[in-house]
N, C-alpha and C positions, 0 to 999 in steps of 0.2 A: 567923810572924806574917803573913807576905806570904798566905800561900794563906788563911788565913782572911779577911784583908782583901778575899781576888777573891771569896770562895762572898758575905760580906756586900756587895758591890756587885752581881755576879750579882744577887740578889735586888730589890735597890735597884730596877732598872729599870720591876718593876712598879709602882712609888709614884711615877712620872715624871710629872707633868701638861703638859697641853699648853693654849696659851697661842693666841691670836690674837693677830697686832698688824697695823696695817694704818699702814704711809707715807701719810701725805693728802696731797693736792697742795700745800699749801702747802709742808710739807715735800721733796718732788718737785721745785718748781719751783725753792727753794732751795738745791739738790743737801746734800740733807743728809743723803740715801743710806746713805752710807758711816759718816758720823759716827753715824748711829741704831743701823745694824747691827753697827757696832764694838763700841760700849755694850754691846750683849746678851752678843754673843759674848766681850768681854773679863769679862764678868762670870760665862762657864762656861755659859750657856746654850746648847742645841744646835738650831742649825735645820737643820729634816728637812720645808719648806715653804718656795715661796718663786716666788713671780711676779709678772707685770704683767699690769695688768688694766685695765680701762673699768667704771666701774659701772654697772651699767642701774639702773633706777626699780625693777625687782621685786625685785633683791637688794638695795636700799637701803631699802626699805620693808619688807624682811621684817629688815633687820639693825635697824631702825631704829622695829621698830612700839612700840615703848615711848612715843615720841615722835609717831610719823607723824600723832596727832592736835591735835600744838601749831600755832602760829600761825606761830613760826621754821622748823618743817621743811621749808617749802619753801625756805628758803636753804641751811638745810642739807643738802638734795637738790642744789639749784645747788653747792654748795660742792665739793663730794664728785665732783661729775660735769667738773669746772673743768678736768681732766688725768687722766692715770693712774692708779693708785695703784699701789704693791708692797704685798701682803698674805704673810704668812711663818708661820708655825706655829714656835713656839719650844719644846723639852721638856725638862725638868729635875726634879729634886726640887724640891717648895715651887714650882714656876717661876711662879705665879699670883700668889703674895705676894710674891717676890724682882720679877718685874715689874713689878708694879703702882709700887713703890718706886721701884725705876730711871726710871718713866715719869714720876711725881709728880702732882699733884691736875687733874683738870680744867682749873680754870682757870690758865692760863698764870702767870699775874702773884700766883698765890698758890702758886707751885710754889717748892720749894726750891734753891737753887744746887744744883749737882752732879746735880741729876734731867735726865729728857732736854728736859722740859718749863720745867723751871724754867731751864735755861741755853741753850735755843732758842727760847724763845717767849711772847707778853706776852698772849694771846687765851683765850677760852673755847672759840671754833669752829675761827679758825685753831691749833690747839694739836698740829700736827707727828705726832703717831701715836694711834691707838687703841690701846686693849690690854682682852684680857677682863678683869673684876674676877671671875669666878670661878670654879672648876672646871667647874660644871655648867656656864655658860655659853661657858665656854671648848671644850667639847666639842661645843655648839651650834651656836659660830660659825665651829670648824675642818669641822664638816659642811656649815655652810654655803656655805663657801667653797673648799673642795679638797677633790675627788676621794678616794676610798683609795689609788691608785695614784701621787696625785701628794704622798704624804707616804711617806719614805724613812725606815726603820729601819736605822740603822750604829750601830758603835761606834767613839765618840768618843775616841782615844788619850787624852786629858787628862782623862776623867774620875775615873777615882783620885786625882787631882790636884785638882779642884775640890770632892769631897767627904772628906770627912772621914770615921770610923766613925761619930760624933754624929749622923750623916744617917740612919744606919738605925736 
């Protein structure tokens, strides 16, 4: 049963999505580092991205042209520009849906206990991490923001562990 199990994850790795999440300052400034990136990682997500950065105005306006035309974007340019940030690339089965979850809604104060949001943060703006809502965007915003050289393909010893056969 085992060697069938490896040829079915073998495979698995093509169905991997990758994910953007971006620490905001606020979260940065609250060292909440560790506690965001534990979350991912204890829930089997694998990052193979992962740095600090300064935002400039052209990658905040191209991450952000959805918006760049409201009347708040300029704070949210200030906001985002406020510190640091760590941006991370996370990859897994489903990891877009299983993220999204983990992270919880927008706004802070209608997030769920147990989400990263709902149990760090009361804000719409200040609301502690980004995360892509969807594959195709998610591959937008891993372009966006890292290199191909600076996204690492390993295997994860725990992934047998974290999937199931159900996954494939």
């Amino acid at each position: 049963m085992l060697k069938v199990r490896r040829v079915k994850i073998f495979m698995a790795h093509a169905k991997e999505e990758q994910v953007l999440i971006i620490v905001k300052p606020d979260a940065i400034q609250r060292g909440l580092l560790g506690e965001i990136t534990g979350r991912f990682e204890r829930k089997g997500l694998k990052i193979v991205g992962m740095k600090m950065i300064n935002l400039e105005d052209a990658l905040l306006e191209a991450h952000y042209a959805h918006i760049a035309d409201k009347p708040f974007f300029v704070g949210i340019k200030a906001f985002m520009k406020a510190s640091p940030v760590v941006v991370m690339v996370l990859s897994g089965i489903n990891a877009v849906s299983a993220t999204r979850i983990l992270v919880g809604p927008t706004k802070g104060f209608d997030a769920d206990a147990g989400s990263i949001r709902g149990d760090l943060s009361l804000s719409i703006q200040s609301n502690v991490v980004h995360s892509s809502d969807s594959v195709e965007n998610g591959k937008l915003e891993v372009a966006r923001f890292f290199k191909d050289e600076e996204i690492f393909d390993y295997k994860n010893s725990n992934f047998e562990y974290v999937y199931a056969d159900e996954a494939f």
